[in-house]
C-alpha positions, 0 to 999 in steps of 0.5 A: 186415113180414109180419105188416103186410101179413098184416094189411092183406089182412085188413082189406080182406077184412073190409071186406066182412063184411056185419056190418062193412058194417052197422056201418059205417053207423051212424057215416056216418048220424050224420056226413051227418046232422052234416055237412049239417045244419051246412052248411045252417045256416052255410055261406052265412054263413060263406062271407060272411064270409070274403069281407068278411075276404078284401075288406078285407084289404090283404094280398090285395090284391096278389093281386087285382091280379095276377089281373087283369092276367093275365085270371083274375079269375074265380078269386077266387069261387073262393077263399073257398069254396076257403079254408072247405074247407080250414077245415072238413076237418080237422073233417070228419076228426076227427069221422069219426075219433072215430065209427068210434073210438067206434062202431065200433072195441070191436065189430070188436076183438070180431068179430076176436077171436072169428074169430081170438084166441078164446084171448087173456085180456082183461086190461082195461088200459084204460077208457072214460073213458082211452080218451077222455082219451087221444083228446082229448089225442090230437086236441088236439095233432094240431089244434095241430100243425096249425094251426103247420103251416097256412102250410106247406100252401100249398107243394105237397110239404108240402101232402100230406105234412103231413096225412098225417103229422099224420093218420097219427100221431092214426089211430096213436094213437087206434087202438093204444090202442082195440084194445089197451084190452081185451086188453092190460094196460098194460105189453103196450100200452106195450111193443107200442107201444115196439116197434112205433111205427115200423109203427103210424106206418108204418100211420097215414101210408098210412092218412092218404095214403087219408084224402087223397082226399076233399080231391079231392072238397072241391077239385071244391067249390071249383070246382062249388060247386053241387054241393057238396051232393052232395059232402059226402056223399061226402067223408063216406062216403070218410073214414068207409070209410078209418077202418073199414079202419084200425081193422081193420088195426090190429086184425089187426096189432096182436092178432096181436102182442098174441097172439106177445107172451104167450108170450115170456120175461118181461123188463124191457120184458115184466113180464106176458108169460106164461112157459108151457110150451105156446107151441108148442101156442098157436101151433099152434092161432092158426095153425089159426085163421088158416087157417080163417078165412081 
């Protein structure tokens, strides 16, 4: 636990690394560029069509009927655009998810390392093309999870806990295995997994509780859709900053482990961990590091 909050502080102070915030833009550019370029393009029509579905559909009409009654039939213009959104976030999530993990996450595992684990040997227990077939996989299962779970999001508690926990179980995934792709041999990163599932997840849900509030933004859409241009955007921008944060605490966390796993006694879990006779002296200097990075 103390290293998880050790780690959480770092991240937020790294945040503002002006070599973080530089990096930061390259993926928010590609997403705006992305996500406005396909809204102007089939927004309109998708909108259309989902109320011809929702016009022809007797199951509504039930619903219909009572909003009329009850004098808020002004809320059904309110709906379709209400139901897009809820279609199109978990796209807008995992296409800012991937960019950060693509774009961003090999150079912040490389600014911590050099500020921080300067010491660590890149074993390369990982490649590229593991790295996108472990995030493909990764996000396949989360949409499937998500679309079973969809129904349930209608009910208030699930509707935030659901998300939060399909997204904080892919940010997990995704994440351990970028940061550790490098550093890590396999054993280290099955075994840093093994032992650390419950805070990696731990970490993956807070993340995907932040990750919540740009769904703010897309419901203020739903309501003032005028001004969903300008919304886009920012939703974009939120989900692009909570990304960059977790790859960052997910760095710290786990090279920090990766850094005190080296020097334990081999074991059946540990195959390669380095038995040497200078872990205190190791130590001493991470310590050293920390302190002068700060």
């Amino acid at each position: 636990m103390r290293n998880m909050a050790d780690s959480f502080w770092r991240a937020v102070a790294y945040c503002f690394h002006p070599k973080v915030i530089f990096l930061s833009l390259v993926p928010l550019i590609l997403m705006m560029v992305i996500v406005m370029g396909l809204g102007a393009l089939y927004w309109d029509a998708a909108l259309q069509s989902v109320r011809v579905w929702m016009e022809g559909s007797s199951t509504l009409n039930w619903a219909w009927i009572w909003l009329e009654r009850v004098g808020l039939m002004s809320l059904k213009s309110v709906v379709p655009p209400l139901l897009l959104i809820v279609a199109v976030t978990p796209l807008v999530v995992v296409m800012s998810l991937l960019a950060v993990s693509f774009m961003m996450t090999p150079a912040l595992v490389n600014l911590v390392a050099t500020r921080r684990f300067s010491h660590l040997e890149r074993k390369q227990g990982g490649s590229m093309l593991q790295s996108i077939g472990w995030t493909l996989f990764s996000v396949l299962l989360a949409l499937g999870a998500l679309v079973l779970t969809l129904p349930l999001w209608w009910l208030p508690p699930l509707a935030v806990i659901l998300p939060a926990l399909i997204w904080g179980w892919l940010t997990y995934r995704v994440m351990t295995y970028d940061v550790l792709s490098e550093h890590a041999s396999r054993n280290e990163r099955i075994e840093l997994m093994r032992r650390y599932r419950f805070q990696l997840l731990g970490m993956g849900i807070i993340t995907g509780m932040m990750g919540a509030a740009p769904s703010l933004v897309w419901a203020s859409g739903a309501l003032f859709v005028a001004a969903f241009v300008v919304l886009i955007p920012i939703a974009v921008w939120i989900y692009t900053l909570v990304f960059v944060f977790s790859a960052l605490w997910f760095v710290h966390f786990l090279l920090k482990a990766l850094s005190q796993l080296r020097y334990e006694p081999p074991s059946a879990f540990n195959p390669d961990s380095q038995n040497a006779f200078n872990a205190l002296d190791v130590e001493s200097k991470v310590l050293n590091v920390d302190a002068a990075s700060g």
